[in-house]
One Martini backbone bead per residue (centre of mass of N, CA, C, O) as a GRO file, in nm:
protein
  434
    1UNK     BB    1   6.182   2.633  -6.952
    2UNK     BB    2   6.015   2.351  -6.913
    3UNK     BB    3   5.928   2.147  -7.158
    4UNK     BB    4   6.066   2.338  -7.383
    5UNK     BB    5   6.021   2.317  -7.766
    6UNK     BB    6   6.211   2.495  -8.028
    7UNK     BB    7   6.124   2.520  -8.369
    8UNK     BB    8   6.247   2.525  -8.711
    9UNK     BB    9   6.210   2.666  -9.030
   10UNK     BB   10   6.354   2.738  -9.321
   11UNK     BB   11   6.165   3.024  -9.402
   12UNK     BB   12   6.257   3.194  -9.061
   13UNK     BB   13   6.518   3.179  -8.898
   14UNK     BB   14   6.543   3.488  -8.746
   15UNK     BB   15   6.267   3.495  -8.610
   16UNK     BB   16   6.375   3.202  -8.453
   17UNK     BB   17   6.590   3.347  -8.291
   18UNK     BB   18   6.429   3.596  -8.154
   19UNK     BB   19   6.209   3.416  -7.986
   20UNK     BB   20   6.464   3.231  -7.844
   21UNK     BB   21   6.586   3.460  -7.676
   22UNK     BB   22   6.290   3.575  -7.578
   23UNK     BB   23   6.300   3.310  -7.392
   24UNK     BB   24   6.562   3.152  -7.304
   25UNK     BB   25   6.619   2.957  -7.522
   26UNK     BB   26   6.716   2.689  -7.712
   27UNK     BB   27   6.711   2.575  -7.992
   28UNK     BB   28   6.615   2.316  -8.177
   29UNK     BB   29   6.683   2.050  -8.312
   30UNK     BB   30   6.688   2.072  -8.659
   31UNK     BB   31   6.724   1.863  -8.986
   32UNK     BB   32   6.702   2.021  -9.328
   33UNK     BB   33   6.583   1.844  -9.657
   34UNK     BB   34   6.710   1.718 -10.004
   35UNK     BB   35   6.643   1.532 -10.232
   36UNK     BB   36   6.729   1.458 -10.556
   37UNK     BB   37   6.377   1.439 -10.617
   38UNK     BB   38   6.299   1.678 -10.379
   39UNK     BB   39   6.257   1.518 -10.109
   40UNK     BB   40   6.156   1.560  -9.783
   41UNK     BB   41   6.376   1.632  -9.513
   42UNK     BB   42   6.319   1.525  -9.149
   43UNK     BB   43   6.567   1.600  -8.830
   44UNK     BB   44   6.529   1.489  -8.469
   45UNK     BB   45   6.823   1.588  -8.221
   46UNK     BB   46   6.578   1.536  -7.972
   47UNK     BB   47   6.361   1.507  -7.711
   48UNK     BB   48   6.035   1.482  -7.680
   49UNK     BB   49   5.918   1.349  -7.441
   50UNK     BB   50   5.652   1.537  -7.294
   51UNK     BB   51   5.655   1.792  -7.466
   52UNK     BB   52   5.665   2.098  -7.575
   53UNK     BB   53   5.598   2.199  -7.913
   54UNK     BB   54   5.732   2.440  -8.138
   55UNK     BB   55   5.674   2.522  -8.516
   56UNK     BB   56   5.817   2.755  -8.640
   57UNK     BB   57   5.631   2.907  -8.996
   58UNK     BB   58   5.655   3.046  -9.263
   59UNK     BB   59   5.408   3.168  -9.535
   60UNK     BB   60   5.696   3.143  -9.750
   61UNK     BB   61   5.823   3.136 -10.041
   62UNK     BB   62   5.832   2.802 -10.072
   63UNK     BB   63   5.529   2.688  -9.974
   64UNK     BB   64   5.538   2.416 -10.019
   65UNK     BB   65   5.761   2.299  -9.895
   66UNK     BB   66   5.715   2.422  -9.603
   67UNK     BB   67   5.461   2.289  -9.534
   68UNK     BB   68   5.571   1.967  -9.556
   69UNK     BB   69   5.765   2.020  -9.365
   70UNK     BB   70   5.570   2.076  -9.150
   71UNK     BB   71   5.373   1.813  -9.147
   72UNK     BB   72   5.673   1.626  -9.065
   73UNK     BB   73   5.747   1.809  -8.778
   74UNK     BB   74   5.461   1.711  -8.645
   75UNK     BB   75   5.504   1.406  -8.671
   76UNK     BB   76   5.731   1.359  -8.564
   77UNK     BB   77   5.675   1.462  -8.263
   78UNK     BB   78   5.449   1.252  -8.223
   79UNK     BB   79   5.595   1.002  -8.270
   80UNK     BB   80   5.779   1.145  -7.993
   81UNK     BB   81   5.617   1.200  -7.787
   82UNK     BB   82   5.441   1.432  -7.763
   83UNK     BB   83   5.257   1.605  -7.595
   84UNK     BB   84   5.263   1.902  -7.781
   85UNK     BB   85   5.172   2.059  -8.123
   86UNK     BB   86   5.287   2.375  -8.219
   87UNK     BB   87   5.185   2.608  -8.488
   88UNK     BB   88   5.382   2.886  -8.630
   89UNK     BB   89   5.209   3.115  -8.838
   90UNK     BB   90   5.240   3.415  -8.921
   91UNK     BB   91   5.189   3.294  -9.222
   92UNK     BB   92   4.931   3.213  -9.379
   93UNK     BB   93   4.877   2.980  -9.601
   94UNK     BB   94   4.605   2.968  -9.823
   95UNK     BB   95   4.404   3.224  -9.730
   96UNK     BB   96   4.347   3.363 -10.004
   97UNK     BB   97   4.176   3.159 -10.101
   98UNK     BB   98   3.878   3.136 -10.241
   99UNK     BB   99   3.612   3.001 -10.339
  100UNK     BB  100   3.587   3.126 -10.570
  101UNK     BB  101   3.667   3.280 -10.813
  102UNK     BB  102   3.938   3.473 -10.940
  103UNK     BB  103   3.866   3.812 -11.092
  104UNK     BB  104   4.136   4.015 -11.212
  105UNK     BB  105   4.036   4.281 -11.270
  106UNK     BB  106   4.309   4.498 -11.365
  107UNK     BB  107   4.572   4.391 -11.194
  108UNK     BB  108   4.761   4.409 -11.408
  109UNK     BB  109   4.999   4.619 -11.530
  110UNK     BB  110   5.059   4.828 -11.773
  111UNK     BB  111   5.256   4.854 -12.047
  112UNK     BB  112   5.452   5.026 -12.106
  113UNK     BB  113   5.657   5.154 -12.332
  114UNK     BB  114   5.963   5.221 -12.501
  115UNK     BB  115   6.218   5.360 -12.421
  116UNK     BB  116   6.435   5.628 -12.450
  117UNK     BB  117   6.721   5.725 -12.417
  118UNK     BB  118   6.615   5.982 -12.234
  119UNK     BB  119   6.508   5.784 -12.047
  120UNK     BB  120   6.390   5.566 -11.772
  121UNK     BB  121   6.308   5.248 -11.730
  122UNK     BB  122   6.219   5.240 -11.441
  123UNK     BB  123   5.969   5.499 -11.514
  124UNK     BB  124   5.854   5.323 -11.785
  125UNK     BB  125   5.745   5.049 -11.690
  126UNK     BB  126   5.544   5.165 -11.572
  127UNK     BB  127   5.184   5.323 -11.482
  128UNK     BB  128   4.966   5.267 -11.265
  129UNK     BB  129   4.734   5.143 -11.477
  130UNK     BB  130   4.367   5.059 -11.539
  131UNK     BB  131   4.490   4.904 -11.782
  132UNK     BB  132   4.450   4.692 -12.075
  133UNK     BB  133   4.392   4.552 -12.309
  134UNK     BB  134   4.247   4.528 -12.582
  135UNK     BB  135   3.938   4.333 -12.660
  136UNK     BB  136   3.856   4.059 -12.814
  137UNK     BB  137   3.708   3.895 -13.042
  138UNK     BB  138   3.419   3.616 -12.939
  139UNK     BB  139   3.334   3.340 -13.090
  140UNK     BB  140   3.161   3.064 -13.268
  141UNK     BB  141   3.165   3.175 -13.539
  142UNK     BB  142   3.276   3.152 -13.872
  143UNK     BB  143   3.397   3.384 -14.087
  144UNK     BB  144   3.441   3.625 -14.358
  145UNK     BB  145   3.574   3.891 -14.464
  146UNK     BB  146   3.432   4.197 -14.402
  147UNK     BB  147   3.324   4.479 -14.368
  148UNK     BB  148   3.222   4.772 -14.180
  149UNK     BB  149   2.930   4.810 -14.049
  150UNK     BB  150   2.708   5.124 -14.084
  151UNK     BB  151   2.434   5.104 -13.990
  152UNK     BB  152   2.510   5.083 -13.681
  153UNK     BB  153   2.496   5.239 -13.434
  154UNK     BB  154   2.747   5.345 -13.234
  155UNK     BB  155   2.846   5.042 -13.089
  156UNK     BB  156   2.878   4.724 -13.292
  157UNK     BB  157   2.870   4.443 -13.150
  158UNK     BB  158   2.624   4.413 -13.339
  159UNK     BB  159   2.458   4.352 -13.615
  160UNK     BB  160   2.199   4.467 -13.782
  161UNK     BB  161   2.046   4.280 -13.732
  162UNK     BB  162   2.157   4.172 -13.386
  163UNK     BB  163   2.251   3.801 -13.394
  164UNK     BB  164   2.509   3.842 -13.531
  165UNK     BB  165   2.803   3.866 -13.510
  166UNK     BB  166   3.089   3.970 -13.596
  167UNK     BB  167   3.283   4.001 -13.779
  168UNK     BB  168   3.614   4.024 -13.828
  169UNK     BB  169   3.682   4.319 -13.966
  170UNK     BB  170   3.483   4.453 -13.737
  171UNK     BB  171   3.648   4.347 -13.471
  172UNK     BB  172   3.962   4.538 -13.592
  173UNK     BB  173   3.755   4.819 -13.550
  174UNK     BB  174   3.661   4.793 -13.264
  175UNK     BB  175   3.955   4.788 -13.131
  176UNK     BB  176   4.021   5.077 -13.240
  177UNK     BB  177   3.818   5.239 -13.090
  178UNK     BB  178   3.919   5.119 -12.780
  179UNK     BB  179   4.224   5.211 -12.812
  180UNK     BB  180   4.111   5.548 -12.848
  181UNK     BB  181   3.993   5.561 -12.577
  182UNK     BB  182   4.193   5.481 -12.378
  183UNK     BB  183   4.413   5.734 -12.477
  184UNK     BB  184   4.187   5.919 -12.351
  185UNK     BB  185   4.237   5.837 -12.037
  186UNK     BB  186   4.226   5.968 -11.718
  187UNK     BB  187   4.367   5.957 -11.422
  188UNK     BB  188   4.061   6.044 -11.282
  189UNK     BB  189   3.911   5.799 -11.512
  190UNK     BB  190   3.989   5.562 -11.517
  191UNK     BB  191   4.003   5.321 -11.751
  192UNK     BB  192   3.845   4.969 -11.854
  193UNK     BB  193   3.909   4.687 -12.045
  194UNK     BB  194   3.833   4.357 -12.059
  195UNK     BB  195   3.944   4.040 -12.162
  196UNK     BB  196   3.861   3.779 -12.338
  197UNK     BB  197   3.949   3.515 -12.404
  198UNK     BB  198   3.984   3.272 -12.676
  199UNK     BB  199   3.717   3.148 -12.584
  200UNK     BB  200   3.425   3.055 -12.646
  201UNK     BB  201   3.138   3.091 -12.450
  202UNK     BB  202   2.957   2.818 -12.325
  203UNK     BB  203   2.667   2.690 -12.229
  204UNK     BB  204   2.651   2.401 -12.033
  205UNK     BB  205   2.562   2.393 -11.700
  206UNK     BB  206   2.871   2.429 -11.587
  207UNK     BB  207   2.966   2.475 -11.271
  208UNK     BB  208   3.269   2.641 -11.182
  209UNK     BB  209   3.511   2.507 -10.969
  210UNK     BB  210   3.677   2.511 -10.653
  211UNK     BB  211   3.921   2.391 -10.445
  212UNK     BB  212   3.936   2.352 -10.110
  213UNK     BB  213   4.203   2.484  -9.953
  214UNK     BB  214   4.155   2.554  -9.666
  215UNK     BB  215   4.048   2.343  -9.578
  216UNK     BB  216   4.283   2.115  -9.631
  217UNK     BB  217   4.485   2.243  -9.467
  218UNK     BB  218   4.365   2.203  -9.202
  219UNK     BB  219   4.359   1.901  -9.237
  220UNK     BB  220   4.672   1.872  -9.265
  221UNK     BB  221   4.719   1.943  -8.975
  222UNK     BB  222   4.575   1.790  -8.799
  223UNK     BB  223   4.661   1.487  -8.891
  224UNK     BB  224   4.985   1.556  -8.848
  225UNK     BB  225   4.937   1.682  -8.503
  226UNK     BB  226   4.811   1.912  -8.438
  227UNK     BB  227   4.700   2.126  -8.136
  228UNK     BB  228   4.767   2.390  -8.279
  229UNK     BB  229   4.710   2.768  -8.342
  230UNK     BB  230   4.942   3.015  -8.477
  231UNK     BB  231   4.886   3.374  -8.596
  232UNK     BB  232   4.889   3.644  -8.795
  233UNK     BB  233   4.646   3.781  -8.980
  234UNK     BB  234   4.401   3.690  -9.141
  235UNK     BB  235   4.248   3.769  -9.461
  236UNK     BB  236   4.062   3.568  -9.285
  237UNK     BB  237   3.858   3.517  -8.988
  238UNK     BB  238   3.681   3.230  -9.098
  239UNK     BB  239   3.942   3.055  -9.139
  240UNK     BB  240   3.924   2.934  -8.833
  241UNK     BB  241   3.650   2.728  -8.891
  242UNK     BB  242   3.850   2.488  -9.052
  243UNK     BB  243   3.907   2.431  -8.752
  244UNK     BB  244   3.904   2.173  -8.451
  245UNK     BB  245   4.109   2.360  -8.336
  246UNK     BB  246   4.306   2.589  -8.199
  247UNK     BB  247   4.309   2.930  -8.268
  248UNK     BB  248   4.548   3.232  -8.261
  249UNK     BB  249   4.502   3.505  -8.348
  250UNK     BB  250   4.685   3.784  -8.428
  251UNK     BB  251   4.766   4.092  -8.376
  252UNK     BB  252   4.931   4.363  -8.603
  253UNK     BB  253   4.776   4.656  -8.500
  254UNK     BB  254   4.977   4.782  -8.219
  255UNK     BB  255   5.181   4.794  -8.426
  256UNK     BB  256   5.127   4.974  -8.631
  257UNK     BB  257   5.023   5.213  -8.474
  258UNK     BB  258   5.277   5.291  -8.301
  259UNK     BB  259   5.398   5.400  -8.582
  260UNK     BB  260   5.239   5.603  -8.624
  261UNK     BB  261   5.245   5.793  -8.327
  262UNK     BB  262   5.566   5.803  -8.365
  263UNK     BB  263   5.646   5.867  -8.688
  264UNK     BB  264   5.421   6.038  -8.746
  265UNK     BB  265   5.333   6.376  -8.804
  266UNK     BB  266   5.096   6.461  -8.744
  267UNK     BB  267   4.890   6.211  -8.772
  268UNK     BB  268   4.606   6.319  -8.738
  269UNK     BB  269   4.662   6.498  -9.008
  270UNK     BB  270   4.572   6.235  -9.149
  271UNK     BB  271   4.510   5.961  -9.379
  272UNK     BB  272   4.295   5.673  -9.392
  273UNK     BB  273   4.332   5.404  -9.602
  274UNK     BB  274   4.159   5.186  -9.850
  275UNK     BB  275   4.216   5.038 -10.123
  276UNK     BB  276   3.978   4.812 -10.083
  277UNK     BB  277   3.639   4.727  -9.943
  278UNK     BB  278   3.802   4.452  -9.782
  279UNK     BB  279   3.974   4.662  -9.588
  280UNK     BB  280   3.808   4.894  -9.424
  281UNK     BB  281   3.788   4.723  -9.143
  282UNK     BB  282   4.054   4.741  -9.075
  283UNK     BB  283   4.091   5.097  -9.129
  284UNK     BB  284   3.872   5.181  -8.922
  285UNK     BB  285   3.976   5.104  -8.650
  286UNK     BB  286   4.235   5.279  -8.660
  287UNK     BB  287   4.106   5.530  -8.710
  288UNK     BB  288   3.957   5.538  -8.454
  289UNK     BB  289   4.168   5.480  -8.219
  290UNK     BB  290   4.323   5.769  -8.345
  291UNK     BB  291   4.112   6.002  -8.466
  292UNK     BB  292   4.076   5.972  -8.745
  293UNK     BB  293   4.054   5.991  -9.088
  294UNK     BB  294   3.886   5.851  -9.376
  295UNK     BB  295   3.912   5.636  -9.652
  296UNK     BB  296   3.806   5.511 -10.013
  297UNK     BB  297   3.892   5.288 -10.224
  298UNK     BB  298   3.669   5.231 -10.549
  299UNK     BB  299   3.586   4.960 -10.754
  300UNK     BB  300   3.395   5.054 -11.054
  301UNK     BB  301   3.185   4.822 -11.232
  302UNK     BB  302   3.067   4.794 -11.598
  303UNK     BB  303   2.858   4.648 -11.860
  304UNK     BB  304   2.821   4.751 -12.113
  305UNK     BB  305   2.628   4.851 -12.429
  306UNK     BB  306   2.433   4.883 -12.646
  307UNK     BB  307   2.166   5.083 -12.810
  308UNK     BB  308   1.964   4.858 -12.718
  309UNK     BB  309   2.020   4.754 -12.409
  310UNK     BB  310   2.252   4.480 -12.458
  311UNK     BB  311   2.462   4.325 -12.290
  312UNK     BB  312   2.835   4.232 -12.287
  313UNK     BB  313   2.972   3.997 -12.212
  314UNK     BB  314   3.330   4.138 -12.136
  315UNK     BB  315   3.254   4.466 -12.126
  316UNK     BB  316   3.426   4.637 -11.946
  317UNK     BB  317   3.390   4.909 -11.679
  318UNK     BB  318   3.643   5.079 -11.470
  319UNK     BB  319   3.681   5.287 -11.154
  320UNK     BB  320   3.861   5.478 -10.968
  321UNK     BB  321   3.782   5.558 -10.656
  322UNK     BB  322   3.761   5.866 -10.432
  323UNK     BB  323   3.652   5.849 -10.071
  324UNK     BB  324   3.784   6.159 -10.005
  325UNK     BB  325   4.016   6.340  -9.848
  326UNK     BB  326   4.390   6.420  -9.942
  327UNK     BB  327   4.438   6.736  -9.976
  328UNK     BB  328   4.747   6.823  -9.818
  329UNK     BB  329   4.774   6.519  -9.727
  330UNK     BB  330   4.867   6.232  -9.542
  331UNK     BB  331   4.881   5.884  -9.655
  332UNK     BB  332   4.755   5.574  -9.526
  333UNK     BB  333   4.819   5.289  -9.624
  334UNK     BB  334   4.571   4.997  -9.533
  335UNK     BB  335   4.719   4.652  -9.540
  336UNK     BB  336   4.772   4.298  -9.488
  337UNK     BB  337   4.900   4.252  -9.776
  338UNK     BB  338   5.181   4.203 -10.020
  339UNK     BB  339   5.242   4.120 -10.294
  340UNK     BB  340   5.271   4.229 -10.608
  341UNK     BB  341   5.163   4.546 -10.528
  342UNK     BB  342   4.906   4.651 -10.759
  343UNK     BB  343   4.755   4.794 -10.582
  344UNK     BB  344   4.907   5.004 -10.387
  345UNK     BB  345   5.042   5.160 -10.674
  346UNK     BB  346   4.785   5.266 -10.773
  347UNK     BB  347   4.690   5.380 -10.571
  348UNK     BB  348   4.907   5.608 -10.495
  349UNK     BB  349   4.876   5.754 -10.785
  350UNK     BB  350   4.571   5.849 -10.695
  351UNK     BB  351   4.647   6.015 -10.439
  352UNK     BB  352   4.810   6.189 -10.563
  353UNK     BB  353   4.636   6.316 -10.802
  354UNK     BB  354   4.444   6.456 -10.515
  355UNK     BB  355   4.683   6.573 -10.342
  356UNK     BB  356   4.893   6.411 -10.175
  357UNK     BB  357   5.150   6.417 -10.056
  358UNK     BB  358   5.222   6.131  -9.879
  359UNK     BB  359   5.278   5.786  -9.898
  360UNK     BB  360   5.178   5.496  -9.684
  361UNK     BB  361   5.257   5.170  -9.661
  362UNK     BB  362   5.067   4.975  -9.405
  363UNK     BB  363   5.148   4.672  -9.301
  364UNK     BB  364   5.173   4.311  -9.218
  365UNK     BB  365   5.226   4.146  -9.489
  366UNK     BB  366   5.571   4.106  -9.685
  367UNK     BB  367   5.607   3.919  -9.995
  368UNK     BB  368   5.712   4.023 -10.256
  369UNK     BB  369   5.665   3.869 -10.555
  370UNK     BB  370   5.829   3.913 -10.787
  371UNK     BB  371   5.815   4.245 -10.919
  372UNK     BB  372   5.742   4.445 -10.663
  373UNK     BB  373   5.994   4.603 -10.585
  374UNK     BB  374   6.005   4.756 -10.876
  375UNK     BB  375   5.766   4.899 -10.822
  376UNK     BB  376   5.773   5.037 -10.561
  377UNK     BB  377   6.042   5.251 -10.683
  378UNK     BB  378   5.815   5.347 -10.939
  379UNK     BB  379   5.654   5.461 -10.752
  380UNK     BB  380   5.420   5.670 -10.532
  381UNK     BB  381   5.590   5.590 -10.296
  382UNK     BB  382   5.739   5.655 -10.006
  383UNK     BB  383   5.673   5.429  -9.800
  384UNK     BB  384   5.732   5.074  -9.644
  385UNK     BB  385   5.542   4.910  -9.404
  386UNK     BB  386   5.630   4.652  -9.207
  387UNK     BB  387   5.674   4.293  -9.108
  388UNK     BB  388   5.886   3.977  -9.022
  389UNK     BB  389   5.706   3.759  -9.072
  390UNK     BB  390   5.907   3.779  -9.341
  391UNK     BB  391   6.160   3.814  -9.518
  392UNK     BB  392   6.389   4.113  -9.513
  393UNK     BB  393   6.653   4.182  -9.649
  394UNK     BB  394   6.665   4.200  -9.971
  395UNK     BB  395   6.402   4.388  -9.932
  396UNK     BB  396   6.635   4.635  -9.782
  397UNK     BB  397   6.874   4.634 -10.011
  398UNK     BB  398   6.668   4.720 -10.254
  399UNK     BB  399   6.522   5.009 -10.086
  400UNK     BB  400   6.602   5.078  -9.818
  401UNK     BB  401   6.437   5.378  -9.673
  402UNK     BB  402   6.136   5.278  -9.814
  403UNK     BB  403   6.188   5.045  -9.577
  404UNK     BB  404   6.011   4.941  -9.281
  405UNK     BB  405   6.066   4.718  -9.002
  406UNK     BB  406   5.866   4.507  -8.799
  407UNK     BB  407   5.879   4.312  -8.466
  408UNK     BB  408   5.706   4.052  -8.375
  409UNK     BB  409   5.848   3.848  -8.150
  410UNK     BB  410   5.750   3.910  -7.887
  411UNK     BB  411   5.424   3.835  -7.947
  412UNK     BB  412   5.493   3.552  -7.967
  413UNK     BB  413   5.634   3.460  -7.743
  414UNK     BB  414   5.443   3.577  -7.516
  415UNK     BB  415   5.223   3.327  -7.670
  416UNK     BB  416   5.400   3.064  -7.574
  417UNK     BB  417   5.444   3.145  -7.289
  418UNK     BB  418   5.144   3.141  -7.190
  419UNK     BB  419   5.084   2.849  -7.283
  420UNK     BB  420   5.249   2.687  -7.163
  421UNK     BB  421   5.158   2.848  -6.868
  422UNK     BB  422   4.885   2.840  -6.862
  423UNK     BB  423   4.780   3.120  -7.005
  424UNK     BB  424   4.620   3.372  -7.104
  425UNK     BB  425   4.544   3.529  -7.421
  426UNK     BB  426   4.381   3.790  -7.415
  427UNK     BB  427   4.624   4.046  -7.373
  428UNK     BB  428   4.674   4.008  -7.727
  429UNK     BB  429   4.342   4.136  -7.745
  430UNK     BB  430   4.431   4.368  -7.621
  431UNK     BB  431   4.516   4.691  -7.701
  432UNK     BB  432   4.556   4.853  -7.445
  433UNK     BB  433   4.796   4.637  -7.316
  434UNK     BB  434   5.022   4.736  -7.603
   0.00000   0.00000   0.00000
């Protein structure tokens, strides 16, 4: 194809290898390095004057380095006069970042005790329950230590009067009793009790903001250069929203689907699951595709009370529900991205517990960073599916078959070759025609 050069960056080499194959062209010079106090260099090694120029870089691995690479080399494509320059984002950065305070409750994985030498420390190392630790009380009066008031029935939150905190000696009594409930919690009922920081909350009238990172984001592709934005599986596809150029979402979803009935066993006979009621629309898309059963699992929060009927923020109570039947049947687990991993292995084993043959997590992007690897092996996942949008090749080699990786790279190619050459892009969000 004439006037078309694609550039590569550092984040996913083998990625851009695979789609400049299925275009039939060579890979365009691009030298990416770093200073010694760290500043990224990018030098290009041929001439873009008046050519189409697509620069893939995949939102993984260190993302601040990789993106700031993106728009140091589409700033340079522009200032060597290219007519257009397409951003092709596989994994967009900076997607998952809400407007709001992201409130994490729950989302840690609790630390099994220490094993015995006759254990596994693999499988005793995470429990996959959503219990965190117990509670701290938090005052803004200091107290002196007294007694435990028996005067107020029920769990004294407040002290008899009503009006005063806790001392500290009977906070470190009501510690001991949430301890004692938590111990006795079934996987079936799983509680869960989040901590108060340990400052305690004053009102001051001052509501918590927090940086509109996705603007950010989009204002300095469009700034640095971008003409063009090509990505699959947005987090939020409302993040279109925040950009004044074109942007192309690509689904994910009939390399998925086609996973599902070419190797699930009668695929039918399984039951599409969503972790968490954020993700149901996009699990029951394909359930409905597939003419599957849907499951829901639901993470219901409630806040204590004391005997008076009165709300103590900070002491909240959690449930994983499920909702739907899973009892001798295949799960699959549908969600777009697996950073931690958190969610889906407490679901997997709440699946489990439920009755579920075997647990199927299929995803669209698997970033799997921290110890997400370690989780996936001790839990209670059967295998997980996701695509190459992120390198995988690591987390294939302690994986093994745990792992199976989907190709995205022609569904790329294709929608480059159809821009480039000014045709329909209409054709890769049509199902039926994929």
């Amino acid at each position: 194809m004439r006037n078309l050069v694609v550039f590569g960056g550092s984040s996913h080499p083998e990625l851009v290898e695979r789609i400049c194959n299925i275009l039939g062209i060579q890979q365009g010079g691009l030298t990416t390095g770093k200073f010694s106090n760290g500043e990224t260099s990018v030098s290009i090694q041929e001439s873009v004057r008046e050519k189409d120029v697509y620069v893939i870089q995949s939102g993984c691995g260190h993302v601040n380095d990789t993106f700031i690479e993106l728009l140091i080399t589409i700033a340079a494509c522009k200032t060597a006069s290219a007519r257009r320059v397409t951003a092709v984002m596989p994994l967009f950065p900076y997607s998952r970042q809400p407007d709001l305070p992201y409130n994490k409750l729950g989302a840690p994985l609790a630390k099994a005790s220490t094993p015995t030498p006759t254990e596994k420390p693999s499988s005793q190392k995470y429990t996959f329950e959503s219990i965190p630790p117990s509670p701290r009380h938090v005052s803004s009066v200091a107290h002196t230590p007294t007694e435990f008031p028996t005067s107020t029935p029920g769990f004294p939150f407040l002290s008899a009067a009503g009006s005063q905190p806790l001392p500290a000696a009977a906070a470190r009594a009501l510690d001991k009793e949430f301890e004692k409930l938590r111990m006795k919690d079934t996987p079936a009922t799983t509680s869960m009790w989040q901590p108060r920081s340990g400052v305690a909350e004053i009102n001051t009238g001052y509501k918590e903001w927090v940086a509109q990172s996705g603007t950010l984001v989009a204002d300095l592709l469009t700034c640095a250069g971008a003409d063009h934005i090509i990505t699959m599986d947005l987090h939020d596809p409302q993040f279109q929203g925040f950009f004044d150029i074109p942007v192309d979402n690509l689904y994910g979803r009939p390399i998925l689907q086609h996973y599902i009935t070419s190797a699930i066993p009668n695929y039918q006979e399984a039951v599409i699951v969503s972790p968490d009621a954020g993700g149901a629309k996009r699990a029951t898309k394909i359930a409905d595709a597939l003419g599957m059963d849907f499951a829901l699992i639901h993470k219901e929060r409630r806040t204590m009370r004391d005997h008076n009927g009165v709300k103590h923020h900070g002491r909240e109570h959690a449930s994983m529900m499920l909702v739907g039947d899973v009892t001798n049947r295949v799960a699959l687990l549908i969600d777009d991205l697996v950073d931690t991993s958190n969610t889906i292995t407490r679901a997997a084993k709440l699946l489990k517990d439920r009755g579920a043959i075997k647990v199927y997590a299929i995803i669209t992007h698997g970033i799997f960073s921290g110890d997400a690897v370690q989780r996936i092996t001790a839990s209670a996942l059967d295998k997980v599916v996701t695509t190459n949008s992120a390198p995988q090749l690591q987390n294939k080699m302690l994986l093994g078959d745990k792992l199976e990786i989907l190709d995205i790279s022609k569904i790329f190619a294709e929608a480059i070759r159809r821009i480039h050459n000014g045709e329909s892009v209409s054709m890769l969000f049509d199902l039926s025609t994929l």
